[in-house]
N, CA, C and O of each residue as an XYZ file, in Angstrom:
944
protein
N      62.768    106.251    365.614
C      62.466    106.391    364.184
C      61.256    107.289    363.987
O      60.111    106.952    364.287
N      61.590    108.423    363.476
C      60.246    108.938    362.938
C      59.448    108.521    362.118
O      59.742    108.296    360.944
N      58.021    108.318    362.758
C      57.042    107.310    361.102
C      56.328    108.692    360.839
O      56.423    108.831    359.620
N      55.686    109.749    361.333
C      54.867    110.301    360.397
C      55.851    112.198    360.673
O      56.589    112.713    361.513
N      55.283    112.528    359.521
C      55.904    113.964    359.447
C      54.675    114.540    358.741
O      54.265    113.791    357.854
N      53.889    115.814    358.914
C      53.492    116.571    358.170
C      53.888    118.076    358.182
O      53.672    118.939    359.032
N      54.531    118.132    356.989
C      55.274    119.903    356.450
C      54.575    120.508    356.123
O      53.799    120.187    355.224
N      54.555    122.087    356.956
C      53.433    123.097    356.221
C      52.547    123.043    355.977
O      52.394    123.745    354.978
N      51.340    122.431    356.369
C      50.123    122.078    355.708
C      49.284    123.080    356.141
O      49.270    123.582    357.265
N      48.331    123.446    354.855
C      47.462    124.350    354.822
C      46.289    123.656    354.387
O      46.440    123.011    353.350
N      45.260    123.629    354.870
C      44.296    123.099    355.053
C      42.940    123.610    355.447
O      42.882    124.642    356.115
N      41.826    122.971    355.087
C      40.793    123.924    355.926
C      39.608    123.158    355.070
O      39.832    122.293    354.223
N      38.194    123.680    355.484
C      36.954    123.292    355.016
C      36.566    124.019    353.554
O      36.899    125.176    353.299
N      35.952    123.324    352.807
C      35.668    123.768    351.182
C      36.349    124.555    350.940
O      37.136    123.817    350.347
N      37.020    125.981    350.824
C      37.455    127.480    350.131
C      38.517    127.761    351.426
O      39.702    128.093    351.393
N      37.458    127.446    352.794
C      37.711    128.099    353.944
C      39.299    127.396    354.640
O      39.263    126.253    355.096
N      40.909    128.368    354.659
C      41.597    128.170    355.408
C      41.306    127.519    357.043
O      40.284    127.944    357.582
N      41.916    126.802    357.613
C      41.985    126.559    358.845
C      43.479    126.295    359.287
O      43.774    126.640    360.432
N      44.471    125.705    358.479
C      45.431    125.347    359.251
C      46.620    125.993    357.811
O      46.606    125.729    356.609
N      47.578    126.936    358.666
C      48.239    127.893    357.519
C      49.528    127.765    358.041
O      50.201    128.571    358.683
N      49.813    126.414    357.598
C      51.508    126.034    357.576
C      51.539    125.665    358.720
O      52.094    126.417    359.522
N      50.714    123.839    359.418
C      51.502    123.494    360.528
C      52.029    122.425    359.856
O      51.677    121.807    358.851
N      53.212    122.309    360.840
C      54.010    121.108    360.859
C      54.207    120.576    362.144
O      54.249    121.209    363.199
N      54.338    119.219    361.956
C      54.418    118.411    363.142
C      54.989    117.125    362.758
O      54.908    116.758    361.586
N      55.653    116.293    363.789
C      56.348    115.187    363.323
C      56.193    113.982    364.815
O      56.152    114.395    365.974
N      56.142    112.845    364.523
C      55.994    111.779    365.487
C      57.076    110.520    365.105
O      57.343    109.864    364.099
N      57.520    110.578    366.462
C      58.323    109.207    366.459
C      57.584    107.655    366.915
O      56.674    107.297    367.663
N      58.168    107.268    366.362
C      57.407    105.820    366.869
C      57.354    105.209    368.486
O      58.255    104.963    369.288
N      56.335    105.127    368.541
C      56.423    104.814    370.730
C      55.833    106.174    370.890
O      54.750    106.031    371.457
N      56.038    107.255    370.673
C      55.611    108.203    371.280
C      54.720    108.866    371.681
O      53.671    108.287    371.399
N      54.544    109.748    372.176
C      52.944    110.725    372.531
C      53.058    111.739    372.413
O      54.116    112.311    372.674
N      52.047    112.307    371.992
C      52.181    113.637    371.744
C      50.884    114.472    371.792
O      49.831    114.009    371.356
N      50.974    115.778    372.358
C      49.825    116.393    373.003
C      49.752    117.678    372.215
O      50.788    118.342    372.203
N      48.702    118.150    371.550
C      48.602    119.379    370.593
C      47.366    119.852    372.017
O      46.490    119.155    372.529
N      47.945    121.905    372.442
C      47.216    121.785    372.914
C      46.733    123.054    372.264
O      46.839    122.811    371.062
N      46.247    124.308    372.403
C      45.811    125.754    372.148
C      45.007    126.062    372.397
O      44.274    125.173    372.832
N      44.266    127.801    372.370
C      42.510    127.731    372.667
C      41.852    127.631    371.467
O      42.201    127.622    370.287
N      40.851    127.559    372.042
C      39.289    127.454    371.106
C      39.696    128.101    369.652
O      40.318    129.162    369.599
N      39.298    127.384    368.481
C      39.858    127.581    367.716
C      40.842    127.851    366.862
O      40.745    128.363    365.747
N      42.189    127.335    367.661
C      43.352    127.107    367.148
C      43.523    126.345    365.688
O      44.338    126.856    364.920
N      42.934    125.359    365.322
C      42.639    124.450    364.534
C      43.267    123.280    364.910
O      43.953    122.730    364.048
N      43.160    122.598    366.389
C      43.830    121.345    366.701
C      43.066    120.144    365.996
O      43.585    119.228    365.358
N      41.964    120.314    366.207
C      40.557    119.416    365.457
C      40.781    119.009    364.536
O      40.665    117.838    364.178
N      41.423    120.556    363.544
C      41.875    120.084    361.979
C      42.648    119.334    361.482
O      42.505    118.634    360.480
N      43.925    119.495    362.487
C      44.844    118.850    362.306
C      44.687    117.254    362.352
O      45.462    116.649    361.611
N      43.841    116.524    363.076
C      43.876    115.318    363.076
C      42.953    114.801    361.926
O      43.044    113.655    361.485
N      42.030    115.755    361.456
C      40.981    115.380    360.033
C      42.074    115.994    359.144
O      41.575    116.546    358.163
N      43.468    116.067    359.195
C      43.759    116.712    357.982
C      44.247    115.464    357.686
O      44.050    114.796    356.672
N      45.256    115.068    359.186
C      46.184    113.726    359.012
C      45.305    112.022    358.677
O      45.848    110.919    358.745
N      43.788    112.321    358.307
C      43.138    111.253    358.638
C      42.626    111.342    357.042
O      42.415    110.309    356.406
N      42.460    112.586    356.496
C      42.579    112.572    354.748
C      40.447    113.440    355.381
O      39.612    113.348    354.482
N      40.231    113.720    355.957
C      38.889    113.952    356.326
C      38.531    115.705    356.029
O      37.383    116.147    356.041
N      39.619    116.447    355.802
C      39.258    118.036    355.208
C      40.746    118.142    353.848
O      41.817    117.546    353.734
N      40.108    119.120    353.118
C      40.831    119.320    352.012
C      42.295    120.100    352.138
O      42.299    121.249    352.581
N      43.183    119.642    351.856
C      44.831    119.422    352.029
C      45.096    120.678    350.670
O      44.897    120.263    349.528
N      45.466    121.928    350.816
C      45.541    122.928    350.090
C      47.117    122.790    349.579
O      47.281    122.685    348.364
N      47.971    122.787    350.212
C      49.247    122.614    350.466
C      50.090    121.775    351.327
O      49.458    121.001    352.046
N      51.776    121.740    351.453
C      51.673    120.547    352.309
C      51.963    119.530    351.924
O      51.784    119.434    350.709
N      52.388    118.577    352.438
C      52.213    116.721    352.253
C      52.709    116.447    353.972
O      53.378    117.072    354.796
N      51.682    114.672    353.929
C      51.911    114.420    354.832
C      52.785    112.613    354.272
O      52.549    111.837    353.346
N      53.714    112.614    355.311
C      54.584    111.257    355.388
C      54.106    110.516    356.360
O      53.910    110.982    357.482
N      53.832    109.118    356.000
C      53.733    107.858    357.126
C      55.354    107.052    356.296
O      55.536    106.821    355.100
N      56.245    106.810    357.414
C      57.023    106.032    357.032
C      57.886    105.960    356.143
O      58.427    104.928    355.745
N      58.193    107.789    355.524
C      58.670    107.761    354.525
C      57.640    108.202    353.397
O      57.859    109.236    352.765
N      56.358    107.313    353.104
C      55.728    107.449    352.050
C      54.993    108.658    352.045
O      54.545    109.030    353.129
N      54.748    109.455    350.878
C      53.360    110.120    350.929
C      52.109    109.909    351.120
O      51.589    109.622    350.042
N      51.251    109.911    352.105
C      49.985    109.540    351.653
C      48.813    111.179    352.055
O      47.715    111.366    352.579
N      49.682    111.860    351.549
C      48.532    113.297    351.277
C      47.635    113.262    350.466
O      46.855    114.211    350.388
N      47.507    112.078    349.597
C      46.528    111.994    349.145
C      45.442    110.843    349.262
O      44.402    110.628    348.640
N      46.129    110.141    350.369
C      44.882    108.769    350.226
C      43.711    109.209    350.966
O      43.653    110.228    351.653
N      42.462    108.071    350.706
C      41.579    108.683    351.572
C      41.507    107.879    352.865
O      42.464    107.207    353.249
N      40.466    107.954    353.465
C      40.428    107.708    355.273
C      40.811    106.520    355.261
O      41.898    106.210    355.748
N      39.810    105.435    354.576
C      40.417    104.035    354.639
C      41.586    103.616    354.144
O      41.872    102.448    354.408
N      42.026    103.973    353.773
C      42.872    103.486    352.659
C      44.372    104.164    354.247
O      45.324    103.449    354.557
N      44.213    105.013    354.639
C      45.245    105.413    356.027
C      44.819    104.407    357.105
O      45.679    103.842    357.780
N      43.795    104.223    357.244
C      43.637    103.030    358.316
C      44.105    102.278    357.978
O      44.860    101.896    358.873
N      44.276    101.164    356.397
C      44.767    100.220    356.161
C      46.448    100.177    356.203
O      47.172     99.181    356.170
N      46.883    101.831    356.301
C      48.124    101.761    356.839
C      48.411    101.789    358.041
O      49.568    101.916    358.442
N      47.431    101.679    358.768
C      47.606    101.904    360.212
C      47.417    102.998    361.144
O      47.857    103.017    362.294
N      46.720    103.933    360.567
C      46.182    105.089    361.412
C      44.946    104.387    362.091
O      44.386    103.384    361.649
N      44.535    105.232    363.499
C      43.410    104.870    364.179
C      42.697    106.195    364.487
O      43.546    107.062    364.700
N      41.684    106.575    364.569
C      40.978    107.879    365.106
C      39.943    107.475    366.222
O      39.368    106.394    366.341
N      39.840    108.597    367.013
C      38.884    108.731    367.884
C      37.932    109.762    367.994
O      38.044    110.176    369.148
N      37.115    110.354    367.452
C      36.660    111.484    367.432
C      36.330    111.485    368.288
O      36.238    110.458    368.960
N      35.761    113.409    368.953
C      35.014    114.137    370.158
C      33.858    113.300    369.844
O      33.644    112.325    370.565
N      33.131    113.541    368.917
C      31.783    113.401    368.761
C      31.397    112.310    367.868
O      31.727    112.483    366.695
N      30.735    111.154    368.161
C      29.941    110.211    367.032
C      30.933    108.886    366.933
O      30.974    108.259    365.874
N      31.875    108.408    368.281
C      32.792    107.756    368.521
C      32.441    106.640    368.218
O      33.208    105.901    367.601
N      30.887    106.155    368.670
C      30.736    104.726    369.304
C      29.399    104.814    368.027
O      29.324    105.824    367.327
N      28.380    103.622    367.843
C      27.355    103.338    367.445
C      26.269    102.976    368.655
O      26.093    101.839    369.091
N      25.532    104.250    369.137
C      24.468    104.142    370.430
C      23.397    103.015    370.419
O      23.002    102.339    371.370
N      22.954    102.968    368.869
C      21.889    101.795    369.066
C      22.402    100.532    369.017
O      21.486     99.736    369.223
N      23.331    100.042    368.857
C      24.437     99.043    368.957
C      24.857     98.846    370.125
O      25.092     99.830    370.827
N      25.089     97.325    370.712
C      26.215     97.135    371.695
C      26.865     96.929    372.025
O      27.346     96.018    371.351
N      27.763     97.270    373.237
C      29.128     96.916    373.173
C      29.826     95.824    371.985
O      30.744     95.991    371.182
N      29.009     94.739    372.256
C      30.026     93.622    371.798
C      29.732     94.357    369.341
O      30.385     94.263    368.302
N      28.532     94.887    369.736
C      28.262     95.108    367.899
C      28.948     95.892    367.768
O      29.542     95.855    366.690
N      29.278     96.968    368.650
C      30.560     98.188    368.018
C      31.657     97.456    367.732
O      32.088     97.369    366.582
N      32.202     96.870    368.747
C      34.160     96.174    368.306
C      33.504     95.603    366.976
O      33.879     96.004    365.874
N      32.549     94.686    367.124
C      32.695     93.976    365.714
C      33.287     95.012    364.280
O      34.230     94.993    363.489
N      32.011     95.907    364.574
C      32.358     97.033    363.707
C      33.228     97.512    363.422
O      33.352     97.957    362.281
N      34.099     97.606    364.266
C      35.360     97.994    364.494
C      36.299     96.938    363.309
O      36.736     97.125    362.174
N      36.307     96.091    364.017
C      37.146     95.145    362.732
C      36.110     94.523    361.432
O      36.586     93.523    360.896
N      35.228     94.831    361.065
C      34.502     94.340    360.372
C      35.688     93.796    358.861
O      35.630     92.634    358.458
N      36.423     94.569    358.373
C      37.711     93.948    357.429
C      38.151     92.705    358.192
O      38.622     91.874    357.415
N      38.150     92.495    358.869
C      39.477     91.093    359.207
C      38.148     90.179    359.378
O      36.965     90.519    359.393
N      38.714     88.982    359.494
C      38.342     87.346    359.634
C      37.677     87.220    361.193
O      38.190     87.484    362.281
N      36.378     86.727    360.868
C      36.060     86.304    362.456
C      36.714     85.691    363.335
O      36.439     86.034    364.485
N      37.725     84.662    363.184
C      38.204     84.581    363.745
C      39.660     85.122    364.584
O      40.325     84.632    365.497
N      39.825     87.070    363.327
C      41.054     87.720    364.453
C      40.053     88.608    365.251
O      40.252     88.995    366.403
N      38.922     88.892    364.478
C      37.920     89.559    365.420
C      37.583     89.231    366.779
O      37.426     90.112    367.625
N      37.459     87.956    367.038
C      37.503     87.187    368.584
C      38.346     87.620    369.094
O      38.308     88.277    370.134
N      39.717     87.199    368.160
C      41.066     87.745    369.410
C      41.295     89.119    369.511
O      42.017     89.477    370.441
N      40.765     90.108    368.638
C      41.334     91.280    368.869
C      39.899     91.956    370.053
O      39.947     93.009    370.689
N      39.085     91.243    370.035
C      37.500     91.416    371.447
C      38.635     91.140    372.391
O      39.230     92.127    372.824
N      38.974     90.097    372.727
C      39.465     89.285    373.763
C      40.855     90.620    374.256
O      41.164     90.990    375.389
N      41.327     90.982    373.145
C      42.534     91.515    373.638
C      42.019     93.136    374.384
O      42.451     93.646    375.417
N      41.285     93.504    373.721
C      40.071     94.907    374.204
C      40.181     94.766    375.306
O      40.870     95.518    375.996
N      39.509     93.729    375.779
C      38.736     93.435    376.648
C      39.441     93.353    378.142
O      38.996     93.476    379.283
N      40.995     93.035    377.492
C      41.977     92.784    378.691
C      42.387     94.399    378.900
O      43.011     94.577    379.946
N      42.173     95.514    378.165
C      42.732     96.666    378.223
C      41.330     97.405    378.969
O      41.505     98.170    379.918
N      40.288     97.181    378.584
C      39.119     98.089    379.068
C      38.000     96.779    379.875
O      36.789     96.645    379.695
N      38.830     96.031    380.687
C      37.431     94.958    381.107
C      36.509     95.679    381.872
O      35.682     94.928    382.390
N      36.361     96.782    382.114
C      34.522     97.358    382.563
C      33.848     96.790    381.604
O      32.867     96.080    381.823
N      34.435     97.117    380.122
C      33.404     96.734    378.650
C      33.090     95.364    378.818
O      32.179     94.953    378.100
N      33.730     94.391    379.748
C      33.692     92.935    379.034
C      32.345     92.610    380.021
O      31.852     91.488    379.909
N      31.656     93.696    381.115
C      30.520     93.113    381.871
C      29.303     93.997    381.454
O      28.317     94.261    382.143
N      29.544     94.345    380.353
C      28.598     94.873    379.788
C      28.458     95.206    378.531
O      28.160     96.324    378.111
N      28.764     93.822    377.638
C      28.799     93.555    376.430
C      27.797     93.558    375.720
O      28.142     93.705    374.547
N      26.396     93.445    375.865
C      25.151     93.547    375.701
C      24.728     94.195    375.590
O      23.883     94.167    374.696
N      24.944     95.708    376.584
C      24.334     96.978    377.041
C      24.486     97.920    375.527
O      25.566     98.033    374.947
N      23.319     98.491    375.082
C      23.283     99.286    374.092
C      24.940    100.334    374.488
O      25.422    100.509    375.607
N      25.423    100.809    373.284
C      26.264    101.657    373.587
C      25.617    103.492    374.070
O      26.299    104.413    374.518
N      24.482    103.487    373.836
C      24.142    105.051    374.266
C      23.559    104.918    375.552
O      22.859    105.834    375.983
N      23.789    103.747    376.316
C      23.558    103.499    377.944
C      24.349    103.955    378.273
O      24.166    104.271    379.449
N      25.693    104.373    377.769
C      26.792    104.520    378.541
C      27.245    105.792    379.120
O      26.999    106.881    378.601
N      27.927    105.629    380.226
C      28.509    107.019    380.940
C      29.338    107.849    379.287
O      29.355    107.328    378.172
N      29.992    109.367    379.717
C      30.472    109.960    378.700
C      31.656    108.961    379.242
O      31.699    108.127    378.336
N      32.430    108.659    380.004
C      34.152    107.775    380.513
C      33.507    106.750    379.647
O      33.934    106.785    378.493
N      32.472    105.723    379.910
C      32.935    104.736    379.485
C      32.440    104.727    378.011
O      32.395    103.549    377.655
N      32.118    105.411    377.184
C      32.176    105.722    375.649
C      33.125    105.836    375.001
O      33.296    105.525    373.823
N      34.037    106.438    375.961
C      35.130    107.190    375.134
C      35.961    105.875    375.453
O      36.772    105.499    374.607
N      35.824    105.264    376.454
C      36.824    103.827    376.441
C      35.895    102.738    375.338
O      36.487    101.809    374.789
N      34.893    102.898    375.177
C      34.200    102.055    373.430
C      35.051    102.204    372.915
O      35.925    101.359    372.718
N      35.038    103.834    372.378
C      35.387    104.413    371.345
C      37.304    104.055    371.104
O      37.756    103.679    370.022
N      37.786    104.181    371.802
C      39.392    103.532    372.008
C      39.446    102.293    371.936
O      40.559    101.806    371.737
N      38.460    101.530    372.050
C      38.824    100.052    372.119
C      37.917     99.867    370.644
O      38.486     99.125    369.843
N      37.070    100.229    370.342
C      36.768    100.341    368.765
C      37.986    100.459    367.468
O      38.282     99.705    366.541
N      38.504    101.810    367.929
C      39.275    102.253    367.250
C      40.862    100.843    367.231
O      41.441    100.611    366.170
N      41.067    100.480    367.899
C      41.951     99.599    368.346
C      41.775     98.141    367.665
O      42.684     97.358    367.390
N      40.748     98.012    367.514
C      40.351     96.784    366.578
C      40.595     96.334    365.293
O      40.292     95.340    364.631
N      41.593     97.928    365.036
C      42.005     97.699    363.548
C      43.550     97.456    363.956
O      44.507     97.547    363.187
N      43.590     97.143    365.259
C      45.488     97.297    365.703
C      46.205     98.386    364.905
O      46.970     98.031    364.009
N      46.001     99.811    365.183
C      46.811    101.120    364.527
C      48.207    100.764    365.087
O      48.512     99.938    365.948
N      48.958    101.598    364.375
C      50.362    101.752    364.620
C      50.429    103.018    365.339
O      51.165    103.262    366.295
N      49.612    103.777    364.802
C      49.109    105.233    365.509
C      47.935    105.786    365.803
O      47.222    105.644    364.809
N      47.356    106.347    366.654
C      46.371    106.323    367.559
C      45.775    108.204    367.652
O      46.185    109.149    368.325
N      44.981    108.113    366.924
C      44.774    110.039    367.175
C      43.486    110.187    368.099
O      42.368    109.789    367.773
N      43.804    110.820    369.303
C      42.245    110.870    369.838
C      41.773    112.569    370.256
O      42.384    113.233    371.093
N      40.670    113.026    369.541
C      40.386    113.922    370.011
C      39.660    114.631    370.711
O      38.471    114.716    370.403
N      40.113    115.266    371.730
C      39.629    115.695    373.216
C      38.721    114.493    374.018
O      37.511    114.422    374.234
N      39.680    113.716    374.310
C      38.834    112.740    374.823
C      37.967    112.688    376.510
O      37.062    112.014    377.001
N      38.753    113.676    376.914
C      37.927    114.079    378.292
C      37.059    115.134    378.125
O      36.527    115.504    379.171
N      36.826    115.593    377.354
C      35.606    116.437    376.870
C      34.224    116.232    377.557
O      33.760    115.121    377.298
N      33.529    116.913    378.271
C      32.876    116.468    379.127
C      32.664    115.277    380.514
O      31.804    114.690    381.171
N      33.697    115.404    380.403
C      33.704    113.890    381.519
C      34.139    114.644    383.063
O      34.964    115.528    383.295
N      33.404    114.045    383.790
C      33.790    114.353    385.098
C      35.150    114.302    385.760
O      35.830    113.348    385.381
N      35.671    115.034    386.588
C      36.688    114.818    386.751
C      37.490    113.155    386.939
O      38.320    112.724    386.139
N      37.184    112.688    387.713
C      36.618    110.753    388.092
C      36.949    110.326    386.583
O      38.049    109.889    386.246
N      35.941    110.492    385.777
C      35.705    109.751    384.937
C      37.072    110.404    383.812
O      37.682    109.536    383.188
N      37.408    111.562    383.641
C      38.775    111.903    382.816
C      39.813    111.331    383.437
O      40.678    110.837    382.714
N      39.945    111.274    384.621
C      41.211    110.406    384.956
C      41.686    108.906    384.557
O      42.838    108.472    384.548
N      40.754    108.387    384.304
C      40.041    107.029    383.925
C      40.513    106.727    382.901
O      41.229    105.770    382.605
N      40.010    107.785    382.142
C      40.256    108.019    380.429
C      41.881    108.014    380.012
O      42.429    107.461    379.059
N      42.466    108.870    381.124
C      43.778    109.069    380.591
C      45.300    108.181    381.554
O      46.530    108.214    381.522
N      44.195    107.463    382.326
C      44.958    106.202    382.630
C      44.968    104.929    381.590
O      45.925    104.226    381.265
N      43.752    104.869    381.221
C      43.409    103.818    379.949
C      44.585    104.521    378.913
O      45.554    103.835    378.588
N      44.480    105.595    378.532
C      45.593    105.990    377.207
C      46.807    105.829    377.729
O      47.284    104.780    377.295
N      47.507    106.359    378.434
C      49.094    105.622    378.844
C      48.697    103.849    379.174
O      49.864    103.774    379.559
N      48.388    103.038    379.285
C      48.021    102.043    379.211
C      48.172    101.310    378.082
O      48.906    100.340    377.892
N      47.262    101.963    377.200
C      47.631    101.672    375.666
C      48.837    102.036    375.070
O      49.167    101.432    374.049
N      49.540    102.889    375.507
C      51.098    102.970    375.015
C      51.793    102.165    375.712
O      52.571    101.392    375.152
N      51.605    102.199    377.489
C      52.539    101.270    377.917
C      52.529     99.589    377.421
O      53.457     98.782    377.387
N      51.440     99.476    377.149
C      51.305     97.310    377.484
C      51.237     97.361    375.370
O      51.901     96.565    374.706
N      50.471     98.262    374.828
C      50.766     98.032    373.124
C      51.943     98.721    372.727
O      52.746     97.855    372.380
N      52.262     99.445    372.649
C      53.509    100.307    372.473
C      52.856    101.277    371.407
O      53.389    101.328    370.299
N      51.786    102.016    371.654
C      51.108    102.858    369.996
C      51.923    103.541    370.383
O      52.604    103.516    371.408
N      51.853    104.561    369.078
C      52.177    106.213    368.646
C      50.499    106.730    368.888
O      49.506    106.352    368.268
N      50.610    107.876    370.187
C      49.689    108.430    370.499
C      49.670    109.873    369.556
O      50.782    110.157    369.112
N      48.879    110.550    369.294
C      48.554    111.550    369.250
C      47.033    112.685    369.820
O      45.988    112.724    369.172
N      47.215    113.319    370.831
C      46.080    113.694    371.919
C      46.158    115.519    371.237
O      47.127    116.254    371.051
N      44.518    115.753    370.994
C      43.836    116.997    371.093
C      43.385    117.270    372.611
O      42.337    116.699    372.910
N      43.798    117.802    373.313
C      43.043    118.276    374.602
C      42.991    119.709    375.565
O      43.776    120.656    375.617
N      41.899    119.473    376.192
C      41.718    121.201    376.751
C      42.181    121.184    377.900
O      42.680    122.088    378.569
N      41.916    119.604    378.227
C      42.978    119.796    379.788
C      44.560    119.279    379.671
O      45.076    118.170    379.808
N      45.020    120.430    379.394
C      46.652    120.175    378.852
C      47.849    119.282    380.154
O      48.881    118.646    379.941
N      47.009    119.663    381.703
C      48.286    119.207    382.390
C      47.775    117.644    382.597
O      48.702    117.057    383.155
N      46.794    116.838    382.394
C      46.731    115.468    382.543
C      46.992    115.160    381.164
O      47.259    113.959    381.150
N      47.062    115.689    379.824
C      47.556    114.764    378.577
C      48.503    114.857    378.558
O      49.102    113.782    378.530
N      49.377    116.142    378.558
C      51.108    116.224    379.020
C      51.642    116.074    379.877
O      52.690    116.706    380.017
N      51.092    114.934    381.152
C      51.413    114.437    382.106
C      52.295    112.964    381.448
O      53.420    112.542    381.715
N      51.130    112.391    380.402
C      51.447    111.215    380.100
C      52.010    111.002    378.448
O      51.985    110.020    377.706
N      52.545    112.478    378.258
C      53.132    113.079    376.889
C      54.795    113.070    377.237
O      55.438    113.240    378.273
N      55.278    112.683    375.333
C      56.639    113.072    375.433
C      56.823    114.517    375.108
O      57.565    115.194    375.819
N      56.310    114.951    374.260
C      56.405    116.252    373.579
C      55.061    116.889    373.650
O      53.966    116.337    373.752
N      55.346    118.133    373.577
C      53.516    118.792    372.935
C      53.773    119.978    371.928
O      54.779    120.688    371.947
N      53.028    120.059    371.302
C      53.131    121.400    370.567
C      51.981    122.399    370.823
O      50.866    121.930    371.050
N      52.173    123.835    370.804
C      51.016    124.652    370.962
C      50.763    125.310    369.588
O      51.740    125.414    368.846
N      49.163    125.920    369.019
C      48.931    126.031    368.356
C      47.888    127.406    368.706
O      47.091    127.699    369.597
N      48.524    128.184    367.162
C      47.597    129.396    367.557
C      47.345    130.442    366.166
O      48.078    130.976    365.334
N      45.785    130.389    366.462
C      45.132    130.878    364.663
C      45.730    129.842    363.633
O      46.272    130.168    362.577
N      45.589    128.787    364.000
C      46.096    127.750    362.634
C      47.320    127.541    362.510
O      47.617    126.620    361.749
N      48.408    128.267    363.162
C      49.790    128.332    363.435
C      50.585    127.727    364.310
O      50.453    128.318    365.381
N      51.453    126.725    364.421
C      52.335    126.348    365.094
C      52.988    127.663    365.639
O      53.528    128.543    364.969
N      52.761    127.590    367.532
C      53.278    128.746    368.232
C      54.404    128.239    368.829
O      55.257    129.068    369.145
N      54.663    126.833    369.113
C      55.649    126.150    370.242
C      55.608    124.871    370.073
O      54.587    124.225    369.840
N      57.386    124.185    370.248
C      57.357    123.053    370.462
C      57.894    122.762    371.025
O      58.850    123.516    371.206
N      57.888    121.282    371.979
C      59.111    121.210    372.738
C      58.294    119.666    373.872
O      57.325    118.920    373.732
N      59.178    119.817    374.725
C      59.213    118.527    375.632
C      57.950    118.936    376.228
O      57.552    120.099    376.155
N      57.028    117.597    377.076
C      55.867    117.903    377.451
C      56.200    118.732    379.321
O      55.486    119.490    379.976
N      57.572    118.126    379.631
C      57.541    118.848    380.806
C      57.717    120.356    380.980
O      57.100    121.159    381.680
N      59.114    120.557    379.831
C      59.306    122.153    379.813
C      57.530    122.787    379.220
O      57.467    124.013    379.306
N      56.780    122.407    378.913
C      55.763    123.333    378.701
C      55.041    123.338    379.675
O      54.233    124.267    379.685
N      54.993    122.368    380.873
C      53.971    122.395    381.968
C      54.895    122.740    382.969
O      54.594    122.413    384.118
N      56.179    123.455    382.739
C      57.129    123.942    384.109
C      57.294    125.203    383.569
O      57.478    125.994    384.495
N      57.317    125.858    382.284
C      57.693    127.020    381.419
C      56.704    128.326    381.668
O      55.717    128.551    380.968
N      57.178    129.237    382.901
C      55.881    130.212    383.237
C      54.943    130.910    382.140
O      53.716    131.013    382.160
N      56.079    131.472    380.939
C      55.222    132.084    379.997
C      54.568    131.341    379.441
O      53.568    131.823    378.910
N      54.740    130.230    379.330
C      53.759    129.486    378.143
C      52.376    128.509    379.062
O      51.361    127.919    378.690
N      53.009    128.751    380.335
C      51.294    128.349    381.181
C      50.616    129.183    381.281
O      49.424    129.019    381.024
N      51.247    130.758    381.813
C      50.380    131.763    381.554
C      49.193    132.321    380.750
O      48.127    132.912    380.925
N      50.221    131.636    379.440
C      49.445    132.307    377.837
C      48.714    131.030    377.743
O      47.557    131.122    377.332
N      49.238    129.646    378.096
C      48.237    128.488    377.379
C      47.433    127.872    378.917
O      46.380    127.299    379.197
N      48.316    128.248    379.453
C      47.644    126.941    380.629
C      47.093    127.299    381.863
O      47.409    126.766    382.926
N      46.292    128.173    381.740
C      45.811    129.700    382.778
C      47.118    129.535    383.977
O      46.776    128.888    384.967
N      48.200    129.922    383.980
C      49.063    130.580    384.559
C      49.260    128.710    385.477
O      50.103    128.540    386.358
């Protein structure tokens, strides 16, 4: 079943274009890997789908419905989740004060169970629940930041560039934890990343993106077996 579709969307910051007619569509269960270079507008795309930059043209569908126009919360309360590159976690906070944060809407008592359930997905976090969050390695932030985001139980899951600085060690980590979360929850993933052959390792589909433009779509293997398109996207 397809739950989200966005047609044509043109998009971008105040005046300023960034994204000039992409479309993209997700089935439910699935994953999906947007990859392109530096400045493609992959970034955008997930602040477009999150209601976070101004929607010029376009609509986006969850489920059928429109919600091109709601704002951020109001998509979480339908079940979107985000992960941003940058400003994921709360540093002077710890572990255990971020999740709270995380569900701060629900009842203390689903807040316990949805800690408890975290906790079974990322237990490094559960021995260092105390520890300010800006103690932390860049790996184990970005697993905060996923198990934060998760606290609202999404139906769909957007994370962007989540190995972004992380050591090699520590990105593998990262993107064992994300097939993890699809395999044992069943989300709808959606992944921004620069290292295209470990997110479309654990991808159904990917799309490539270029100057704001949808360049390619297709299965995640034909793009990591497809010579021209490793060449042009995936240094050869």
């Amino acid at each position: 079943m397809r739950i989200l579709e966005a047609n044509d969307i043109v998009a971008g910051y105040g005046k300023s274009e960034i994204l000039h007619g992409v479309s993209i569509h997700l089935e439910a269960k699935e994953v999906v890997t947007i990859i392109g270079p530096n400045g493609a507008g992959k970034s955008t795309v997930l602040k477009a789908l999150m209601g976070y930059v101004s929607i010029f043209k376009g609509d986006i569908k969850w489920k059928g419905d429109d919600v091109t126009r709601l704002k951020p919360h109001e998509r979480v309360s339908r079940g979107f989740g985000y992960v941003p590159q940058l400003g994921n976690v709360f540093p002077s906070l710890s572990i255990l004060e971020n999740l709270q944060m995380g569900g701060f809407t629900q009842s203390k008592k689903t807040i316990r169970e949805r800690i408890d359930k975290n906790l079974q997905l990322f237990p490094m976090l559960k021995q260092k629940l105390s520890k300010k969050a800006g103690t932390l390695s860049g790996g184990q932030r970005q697993m905060l930041g996923m198990a934060r985001a998760l606290m609202t139980e999404p139906e769909l899951l957007m994370l962007d560039e989540p190995s972004a600085g992380l050591s090699p060690k520590a990105s593998e980590e990262v993107f064992l934890a994300i097939a993890d979360i699809h395999d044992r929850l069943e989300r709808s993933i959606i992944i921004i990343e620069q290292d295209a052959y470990q997110s479309l390792s654990i991808s159904d589909r990917g799309y490539v993106l270029v100057m704001g433009q949808n360049e390619f779509e297709g299965r995640a293997e034909r793009i990591l077996t497809d010579q021209k398109i490793k060449e042009a996207y995936l240094g050869g």
